[in-house]
N, C-alpha and C positions, 0 to 999 in steps of 0.2 A: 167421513173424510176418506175411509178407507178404501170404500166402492168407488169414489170422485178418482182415484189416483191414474186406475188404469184409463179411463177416459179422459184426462187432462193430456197423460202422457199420448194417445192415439190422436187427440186433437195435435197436438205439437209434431206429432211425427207429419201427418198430413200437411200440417202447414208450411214443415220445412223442406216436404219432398215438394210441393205447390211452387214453392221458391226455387227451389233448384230446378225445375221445369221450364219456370218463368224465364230464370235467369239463359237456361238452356237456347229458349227458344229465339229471346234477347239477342243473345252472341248470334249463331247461326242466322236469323233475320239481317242482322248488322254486317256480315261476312262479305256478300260482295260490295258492297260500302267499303268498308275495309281494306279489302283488296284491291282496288283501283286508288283508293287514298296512299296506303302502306307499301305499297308492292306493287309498282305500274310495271316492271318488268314480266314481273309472275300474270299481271293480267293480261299483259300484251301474250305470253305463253299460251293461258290459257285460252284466247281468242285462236292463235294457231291450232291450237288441240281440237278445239271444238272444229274449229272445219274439219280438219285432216279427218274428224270422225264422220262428220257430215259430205265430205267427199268420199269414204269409202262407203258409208249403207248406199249411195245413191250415184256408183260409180255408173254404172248403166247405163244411167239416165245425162250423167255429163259428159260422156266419151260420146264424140260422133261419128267412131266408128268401132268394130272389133279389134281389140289389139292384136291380134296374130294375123289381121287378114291382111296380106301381101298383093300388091300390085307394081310390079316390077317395074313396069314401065316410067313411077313416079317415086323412083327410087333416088331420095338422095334433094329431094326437091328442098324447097327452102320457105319459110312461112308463106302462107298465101288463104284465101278466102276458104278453102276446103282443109287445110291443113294449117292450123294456127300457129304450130309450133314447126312444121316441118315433116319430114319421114324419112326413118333411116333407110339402110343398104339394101332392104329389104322390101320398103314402100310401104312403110307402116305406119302409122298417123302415132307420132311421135304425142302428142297431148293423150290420146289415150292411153297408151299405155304407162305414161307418166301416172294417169289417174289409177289405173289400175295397179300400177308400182305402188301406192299411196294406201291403199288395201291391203296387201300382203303385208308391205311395213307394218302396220298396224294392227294384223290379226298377228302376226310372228312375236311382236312387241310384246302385244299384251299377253299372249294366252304364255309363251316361253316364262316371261316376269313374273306370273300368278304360280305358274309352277314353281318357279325358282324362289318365290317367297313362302309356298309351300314346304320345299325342299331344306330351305336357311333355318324356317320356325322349329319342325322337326328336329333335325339334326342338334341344333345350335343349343335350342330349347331345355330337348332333354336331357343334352350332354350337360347344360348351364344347372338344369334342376336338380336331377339327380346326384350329378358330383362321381366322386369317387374314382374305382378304378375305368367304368365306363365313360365318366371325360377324357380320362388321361388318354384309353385306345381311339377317340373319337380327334381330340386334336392331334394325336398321332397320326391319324389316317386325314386328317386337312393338311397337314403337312406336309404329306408325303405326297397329295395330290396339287396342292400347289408347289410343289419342288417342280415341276413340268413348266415348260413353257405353255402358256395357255394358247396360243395357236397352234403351236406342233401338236398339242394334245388334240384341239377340236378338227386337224387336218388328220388326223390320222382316226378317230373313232367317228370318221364322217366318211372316209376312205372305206373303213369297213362295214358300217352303216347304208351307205349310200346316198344318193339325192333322193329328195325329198320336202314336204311341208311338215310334214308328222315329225320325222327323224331331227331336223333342225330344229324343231321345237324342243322334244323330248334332250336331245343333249346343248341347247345351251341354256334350259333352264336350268338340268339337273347340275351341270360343270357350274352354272355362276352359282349354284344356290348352295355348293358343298362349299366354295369359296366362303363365301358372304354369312356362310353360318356361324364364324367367329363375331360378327357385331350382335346378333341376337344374343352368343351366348355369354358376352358381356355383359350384355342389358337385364339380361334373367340373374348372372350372379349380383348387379349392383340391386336388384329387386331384394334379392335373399337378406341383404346387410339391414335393412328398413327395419323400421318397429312393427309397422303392420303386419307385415310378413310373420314374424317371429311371434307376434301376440296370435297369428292365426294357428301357426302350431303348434304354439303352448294349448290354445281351446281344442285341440283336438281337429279342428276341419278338415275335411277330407282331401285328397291330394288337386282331383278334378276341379272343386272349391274356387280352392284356393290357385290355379292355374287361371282359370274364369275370373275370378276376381278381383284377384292380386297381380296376375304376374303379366296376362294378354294386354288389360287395359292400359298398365304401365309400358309397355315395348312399343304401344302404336306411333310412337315417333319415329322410333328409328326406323318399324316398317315401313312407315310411308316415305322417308327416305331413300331406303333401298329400293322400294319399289319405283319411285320416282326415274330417280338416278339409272338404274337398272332396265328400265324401257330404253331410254337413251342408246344403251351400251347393248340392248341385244341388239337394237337395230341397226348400227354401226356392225355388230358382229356378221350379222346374216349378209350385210351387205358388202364384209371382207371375204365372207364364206364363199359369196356367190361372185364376185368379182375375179377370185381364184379357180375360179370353177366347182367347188368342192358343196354349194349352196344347193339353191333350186335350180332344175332341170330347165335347158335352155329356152321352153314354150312360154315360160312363166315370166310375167314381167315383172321384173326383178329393178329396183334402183341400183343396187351393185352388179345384178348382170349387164344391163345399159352401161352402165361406165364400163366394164369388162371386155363385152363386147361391140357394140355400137362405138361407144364411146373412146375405149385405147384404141381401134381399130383404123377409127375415120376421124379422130379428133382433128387431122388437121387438114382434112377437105372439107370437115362440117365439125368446127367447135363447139357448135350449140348442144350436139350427141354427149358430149360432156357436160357441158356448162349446167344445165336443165337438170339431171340428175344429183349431181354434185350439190346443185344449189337445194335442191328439195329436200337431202339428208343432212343439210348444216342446218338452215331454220325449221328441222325438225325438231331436231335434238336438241338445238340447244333453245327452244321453247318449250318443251318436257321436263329439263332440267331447273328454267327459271321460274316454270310454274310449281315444279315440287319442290323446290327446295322454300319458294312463298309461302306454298300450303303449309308446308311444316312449320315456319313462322309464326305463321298465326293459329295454328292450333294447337300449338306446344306453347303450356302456359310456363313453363322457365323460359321463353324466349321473347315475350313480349315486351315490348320496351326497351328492346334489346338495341345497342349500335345499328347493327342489320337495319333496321325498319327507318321510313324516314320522314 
């Protein structure tokens, strides 16, 4: 019986990881079912996303002409066979560079957000794990950087920065992500309070361990979350940034340079210079938003079953 013990127990451990696989594969197989059942909002989101992605790899190929190339003569004209949408002051095939706007949205979005959840885990994380006197200097110093208005701040470290794709990236992930790092580092101290936790450092686990095991698995709600939420809000921002002037460089077709320029400029000899941009960053975002905050429904198991769903 003695030699049986450890193979009873490696048969059981197998059968239960077999199950949890099972069950794994269960749920995720079920997900878009799920998702158009539970959450028509988030799937209608998710339908938006997925173009917006599919129109920016294949901007190229859906713009019929180059967005910067000016033809004066057809400046200002109004939809027509060659110009779907129109062409600003400039003679610019207004649908292109709407597409091309749709691109940079998108690359600014994500790549700024990744940093900026970069930047929250970091910060938030270690100040949340560690403790001590290194929390206390670390929400002193979130504090004192959210004491700033968050535009005066990003007008003014964008003033000395300059325009740019790079620069607008690097400061509004780094500024939302020194923000945002108070919900991570909640989420780490509600981790610390657990049994699991404490039973891991009672056994001695190592620090890395137990970050990998215990603490990343447990936070990925609120990351997806913030990250959700967070794409929304850069691209809203880049296209305050650039609407002000203070964004990307006037060549770049911009959604908030189009309302800035094209757009405040000639809104009322050609409202469409407005309307068309405007309209593109409302059912963005707020299809970004109704698809993350879905996905986090349904993959945050204290949220299932919840009012929310329906």
């Amino acid at each position: 019986m003695a030699e049986r013990v450890p193979d009873e127990r490696a048969v059981e451990g197998a059968a239960a990881a077999a199950t949890r696989r099972a069950e794994r594969r269960l749920f995720l197989g079920g997900l878009p079912r799920r998702f158009i059942k539970e959450q028509p909002l988030g799937a209608f989101g998710g339908v938006v996303l997925l173009a917006l992605v599919l129109v920016s790899i294949f901007a190229s190929f859906l713009a019929g002409h180059d967005p910067n190339q000016m033809t004066l003569a057809d400046r200002l004209q109004g939809p027509s066979a060659e110009y779907p949408l129109g062409t600003d002051q400039l003679g610019r095939d207004y649908l292109s560079r709407l597409i091309y706007g749709a691109r940079i949205s998108l690359f600014v979005g994500l790549a700024a957000t990744t940093l900026h959840v970069v930047v929250a885990v970091l910060i938030g994380g270690s100040a949340g794990f560690i403790g001590g006197k290194l929390d206390l200097l670390v929400q002193r110093f979130v504090d004192a950087w959210m004491s700033f208005p968050g535009l005066l701040l990003l007008l003014t470290i964008m003033s000395i920065a300059g325009q740019g794709l790079l620069q607008i990236i690097v400061i509004l992930g780094i500024s939302s992500g020194i923000s945002n790092s108070r919900v991570v580092r909640g989420a780490v101290i509600g981790i610390k309070e657990n049994d699991y936790f404490q039973a891991a450092q009672a056994i001695g686990e190592r620090t890395f361990g137990t970050l990998v095991r215990h603490v990343l698995p447990n936070i990925m709600a609120p990351i997806i979350v913030i990250f959700s939420i967070t794409i929304g809000g850069i691209i809203v921002a880049e296209a305050s940034l650039s609407f002000l002037g203070f964004g990307l460089p006037p060549g770049v077709p911009s959604w908030g340079g189009m309302l800035s320029r094209e757009g405040r400029q000639y809104m009322e000899m050609a409202p469409r210079l407005a309307i068309w941009p405007g309209l593109c960053l409302t059912i963005v975002v707020y299809s970004i938003n109704m698809f993350g905050d879905a996905l986090r429904d349904l993959l945050d198991p204290r949220l299932r079953g919840s009012v929310g769903r329906l």
